[in-house]
N, C-alpha and C positions, 0 to 999 in steps of 0.2 A: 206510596208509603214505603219507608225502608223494612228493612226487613230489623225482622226482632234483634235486639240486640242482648249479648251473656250477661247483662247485671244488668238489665232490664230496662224499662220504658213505663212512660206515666204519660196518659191522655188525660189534659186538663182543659177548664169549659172560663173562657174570659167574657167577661162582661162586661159592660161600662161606653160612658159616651164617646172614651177614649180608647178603646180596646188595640184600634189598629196603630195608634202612636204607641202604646207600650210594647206589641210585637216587634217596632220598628227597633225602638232602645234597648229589648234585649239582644233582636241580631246582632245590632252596634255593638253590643260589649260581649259578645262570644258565647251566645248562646243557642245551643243547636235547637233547631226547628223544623219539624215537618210532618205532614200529613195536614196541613191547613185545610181548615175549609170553615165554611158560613153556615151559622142556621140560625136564622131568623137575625136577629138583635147580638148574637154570642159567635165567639169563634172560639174552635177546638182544635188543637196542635196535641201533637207530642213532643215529650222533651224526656228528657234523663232524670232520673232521679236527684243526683247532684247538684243539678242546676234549680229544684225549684226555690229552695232558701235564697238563690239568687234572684227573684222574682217579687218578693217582701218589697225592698225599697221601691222599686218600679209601679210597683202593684199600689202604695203609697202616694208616690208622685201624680201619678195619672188618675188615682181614684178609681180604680176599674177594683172588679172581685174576680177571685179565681177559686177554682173547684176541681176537686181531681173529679172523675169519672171513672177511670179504671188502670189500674197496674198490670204489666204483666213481664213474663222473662225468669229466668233462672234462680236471681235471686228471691225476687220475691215467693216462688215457689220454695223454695227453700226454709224460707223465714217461716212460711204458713202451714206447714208440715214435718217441721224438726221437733214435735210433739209427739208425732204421729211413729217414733223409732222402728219400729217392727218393720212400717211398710220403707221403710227406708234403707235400712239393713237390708231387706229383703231386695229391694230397687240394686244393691251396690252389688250385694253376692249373685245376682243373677247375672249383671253386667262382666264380673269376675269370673262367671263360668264359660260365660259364652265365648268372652277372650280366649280362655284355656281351653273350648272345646275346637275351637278354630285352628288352634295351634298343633293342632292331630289332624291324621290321618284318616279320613273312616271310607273311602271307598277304592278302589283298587279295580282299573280294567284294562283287559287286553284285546287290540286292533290288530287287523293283520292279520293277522294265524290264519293258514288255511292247514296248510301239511302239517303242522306243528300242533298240539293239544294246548289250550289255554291252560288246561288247569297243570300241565307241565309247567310253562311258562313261568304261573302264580306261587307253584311249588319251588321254583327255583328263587323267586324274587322275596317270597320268608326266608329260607334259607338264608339270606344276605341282609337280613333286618328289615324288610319292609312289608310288614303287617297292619292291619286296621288297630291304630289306638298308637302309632308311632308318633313321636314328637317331629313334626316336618321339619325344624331348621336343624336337626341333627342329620341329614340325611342327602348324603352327595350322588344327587342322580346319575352324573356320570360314571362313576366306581362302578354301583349298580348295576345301571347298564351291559358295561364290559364283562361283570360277572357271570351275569345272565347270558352271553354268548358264549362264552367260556364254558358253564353247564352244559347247555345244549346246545350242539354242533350241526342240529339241522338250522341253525338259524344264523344270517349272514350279520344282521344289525338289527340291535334295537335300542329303542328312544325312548328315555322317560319324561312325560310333562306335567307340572303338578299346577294347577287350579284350582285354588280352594284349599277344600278339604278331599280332594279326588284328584289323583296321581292314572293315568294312562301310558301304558305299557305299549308301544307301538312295535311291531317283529314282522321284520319282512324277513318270510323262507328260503334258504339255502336255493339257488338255479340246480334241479338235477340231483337233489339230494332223495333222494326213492331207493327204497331196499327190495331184492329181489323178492324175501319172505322174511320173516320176521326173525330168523336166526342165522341170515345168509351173513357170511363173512366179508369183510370192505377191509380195502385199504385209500387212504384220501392221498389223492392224484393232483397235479396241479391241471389246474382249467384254463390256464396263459400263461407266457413266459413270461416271468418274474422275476423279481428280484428278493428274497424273502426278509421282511420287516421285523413280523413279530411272528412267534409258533407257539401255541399253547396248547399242553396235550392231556388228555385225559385217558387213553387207553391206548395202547399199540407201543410201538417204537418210532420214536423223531429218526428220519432221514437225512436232513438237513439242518442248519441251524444258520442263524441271523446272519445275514451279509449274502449268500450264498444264490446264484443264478440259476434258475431251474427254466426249464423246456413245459411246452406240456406234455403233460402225460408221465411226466416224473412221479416218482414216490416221495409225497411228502412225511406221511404218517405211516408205517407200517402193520399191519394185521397180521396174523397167524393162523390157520385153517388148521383142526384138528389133525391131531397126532395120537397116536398109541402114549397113553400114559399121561396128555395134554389137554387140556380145553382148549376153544378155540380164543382167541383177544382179536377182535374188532376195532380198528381204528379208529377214533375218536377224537375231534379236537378242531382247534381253529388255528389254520395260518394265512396270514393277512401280507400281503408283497407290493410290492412299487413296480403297478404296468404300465407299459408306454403306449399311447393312444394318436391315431392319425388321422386325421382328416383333408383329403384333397377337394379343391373346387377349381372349376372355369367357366369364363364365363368373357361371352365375345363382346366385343364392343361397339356390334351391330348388333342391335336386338331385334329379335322380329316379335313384337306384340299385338294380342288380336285385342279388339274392343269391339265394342256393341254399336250396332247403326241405329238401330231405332225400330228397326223391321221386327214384326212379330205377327205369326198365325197361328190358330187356333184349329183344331180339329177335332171333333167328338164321335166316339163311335159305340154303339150300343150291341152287346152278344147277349140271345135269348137261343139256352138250346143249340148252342153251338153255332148258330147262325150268325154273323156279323152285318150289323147295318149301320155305313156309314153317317154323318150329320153333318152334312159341309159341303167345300170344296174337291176332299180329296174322296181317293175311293178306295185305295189301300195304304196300310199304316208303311209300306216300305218305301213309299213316295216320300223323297225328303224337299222342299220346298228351295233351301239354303245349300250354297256349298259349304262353308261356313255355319256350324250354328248351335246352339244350348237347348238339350230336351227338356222339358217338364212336363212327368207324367200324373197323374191323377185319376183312380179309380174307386168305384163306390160299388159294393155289391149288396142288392134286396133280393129279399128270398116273397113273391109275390105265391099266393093261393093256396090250399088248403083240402085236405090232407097231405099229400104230393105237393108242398110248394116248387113252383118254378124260378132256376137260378137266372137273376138277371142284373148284366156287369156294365157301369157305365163310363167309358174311359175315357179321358180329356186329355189331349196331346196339345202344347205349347210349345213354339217352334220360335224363339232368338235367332236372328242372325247374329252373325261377326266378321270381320273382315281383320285381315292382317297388315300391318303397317311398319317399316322400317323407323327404330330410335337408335338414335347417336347417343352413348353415354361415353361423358366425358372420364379421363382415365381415373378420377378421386372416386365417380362414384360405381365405376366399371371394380375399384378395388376395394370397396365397401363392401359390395354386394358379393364380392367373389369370398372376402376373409367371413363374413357372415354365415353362409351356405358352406366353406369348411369348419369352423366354428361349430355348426349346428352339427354334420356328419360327425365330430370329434366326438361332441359331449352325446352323441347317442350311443355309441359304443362305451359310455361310462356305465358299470350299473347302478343301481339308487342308492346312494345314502354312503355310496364312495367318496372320499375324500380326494378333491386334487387339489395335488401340491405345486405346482408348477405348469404354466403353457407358454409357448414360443409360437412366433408366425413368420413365416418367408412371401413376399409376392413379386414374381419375376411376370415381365409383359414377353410374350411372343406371338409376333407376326400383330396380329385381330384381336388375341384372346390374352387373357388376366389370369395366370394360373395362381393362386394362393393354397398354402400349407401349413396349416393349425397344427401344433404337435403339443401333447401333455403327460403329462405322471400322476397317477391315481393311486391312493393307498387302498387295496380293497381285498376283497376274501378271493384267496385265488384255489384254495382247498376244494374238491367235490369226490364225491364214493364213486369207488369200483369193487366190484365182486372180485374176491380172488380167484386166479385159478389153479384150482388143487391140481398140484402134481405132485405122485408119490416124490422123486427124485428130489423136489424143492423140498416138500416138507420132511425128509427125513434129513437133509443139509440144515434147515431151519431148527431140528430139535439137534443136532448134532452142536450146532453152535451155542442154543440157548444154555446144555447143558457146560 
């Protein structure tokens, strides 16, 4: 049977000595049909409501009788309950709300955080409009985002994803961002050599500014450690740089690969009390069977009698062989494998949720061996805290200048 149709459907019951030639003549002249079937003497179809005034002459011609049985579908609900106003009003304004409550905001969570306080997190993310009862399509998650790292400078990146009517705050924490004590003075250092992208400061003094090549261990942010007549200002802020990342691999073009023969032994031994008793062939576990070969251990410990039970250990040693064998890999797939395994050393040195802009590869053959050379650009946080160190002669230079 099809499925319901939006202006509805009419199960009607034919009868007659001719029933299946009037079926036939309304196909012929375009009339839809289905869910047939027989009972007894009568056959019931569905048809459209449109169509059954189209059924009269036929119904005429062939002598057969037709009978509705039942109506159903959209409109006819309609028809049979537009008396009934209240529940209907009521049927539309509900539909109208639930649109509009969908179109909000009502849950708000945050992943990730360990070093960092959620409810920081959540504090910064009102701050910037997004609170439970917000309209979602007014609301650009990326902006947001970058806000929220901006506020809070123990945090390297974070993701907003919205699902529903629930937005998830994803923050992964600053590498090394840790304060000595809670009022220790920092200045933000660079953690790679860089190239400085973007700087955004919230306390201290900028060092550097956009375009600019820093080393590590440079001063990106600057802090101030108290002084006579001063507070201390603590470095705060996020600066994001273009690092360059490298990855070397080789890889010979003799390969020596082990695989498995077939051979496997089994050896079981049982410690009661310190005592060891073999169950097998062998008689100590340092007996290796194989020159070649893969362990698998397996142990189960019961604690047997009572008050005092006695510990007792049951260990299963599984002994693979493997033999090693010489493969020839031809030089496509000797430089596959070698740009893969740089590749892979590359993007490990990336940290998470760094952006790379750019990679290059070089692969030179010498002698046997495939050397290849992955190189990249990462946009990523190259900022991390260091404790100042107070020295009178600094800081009384530093207040000399500030004034």
């Amino acid at each position: 049977m099809k499925p319901q149709r939006l202006g509805g459907e009419v199960q009607i019951e034919i009868s007659g000595p001719r029933c299946e030639q009037l079926v036939n003549m309304a196909v012929t002249r375009g009339i839809s049909m289905w869910g047939l079937t027989r009972e007894d003497e009568t056959l019931r179809t569905w048809i459209e409501p449109a169509d059954f005034s189209s059924l009269r002459p036929l119904v005429r011609e062939t002598n057969c009788s037709v009978h509705i049985l039942q109506r159903r579908g959209v409109s006819f609900w309609w028809r049979s309950n537009f008396h009934r106003r209240s529940m209907v009003v009521g049927l539309v304004v509900c539909l109208l709300v639930l649109v509009f409550m969908s179109s909000l905001v009502w849950v708000i969570e945050v992943e990730g955080a360990e070093e960092v306080d959620a409810d920081a997190v959540l504090t910064a993310a009102h701050e910037e409009g997004l609170t439970p009862g917000t309209w979602r399509h007014n609301l650009v998650l990326t902006d947001i985002a970058r806000a929220i790292e901006r506020r809070i400078p123990a945090v390297t990146w974070v993701g907003l994803h919205m699902q529903g009517v629930k937005v998830t705050i994803e923050v992964l924490d600053k590498t090394g961002y840790s304060r000595l004590t809670a009022d220790a003075v920092v200045d933000i250092v660079a953690a790679e050599d860089a190239t400085v992208k973007e700087i955004y400061v919230l306390a201290g003094t900028p060092e550097v500014t956009e375009g600019m090549t820093v080393s590590r261990g440079d001063v990106l942010i600057r802090g101030y450690a108290a002084v006579e007549g001063l507070g201390a200002v603590s470095a705060s802020g996020t600066v994001r740089g273009l690092v360059r990342h490298m990855g070397l691999a080789e890889v010979q073009l003799d390969q020596k690969v082990m695989v498995p023969t077939g051979r496997k032994m089994v050896s079981t031994f049982i410690s009661v009390g310190g005592l060891q008793l073999p169950l097998g062939w062998r008689r100590e576990k340092e007996e290796f069977p194989f020159e070649h070969y893969r362990l698998q251990r397996e142990a189960k410990t019961l604690s047997v009698g009572w008050p005092k039970p006695l510990r007792v250990e049951i260990e299963r040693l599984k002994f693979e062989e493997f033999s090693d064998y010489i493969r020839n890999l031809t030089l496509p797939e000797a430089e596959q494998l070698a740009l893969a395994k740089a590749g892979h050393r590359m993007r490990s040195e990336i940290p998470q949720h760094a952006v790379v802009l750019e990679t290059e590869s070089t692969v030179t053959l010498t002698e046997d061996t495939v050397v290849a050379q992955v190189r990249g650009m990462s946009l990523q946080d190259v900022g991390v805290e260091r404790p100042i160190e107070e020295q009178s002669g600094d800081s009384s230079e530093k207040k000399d200048n500030r004034e």
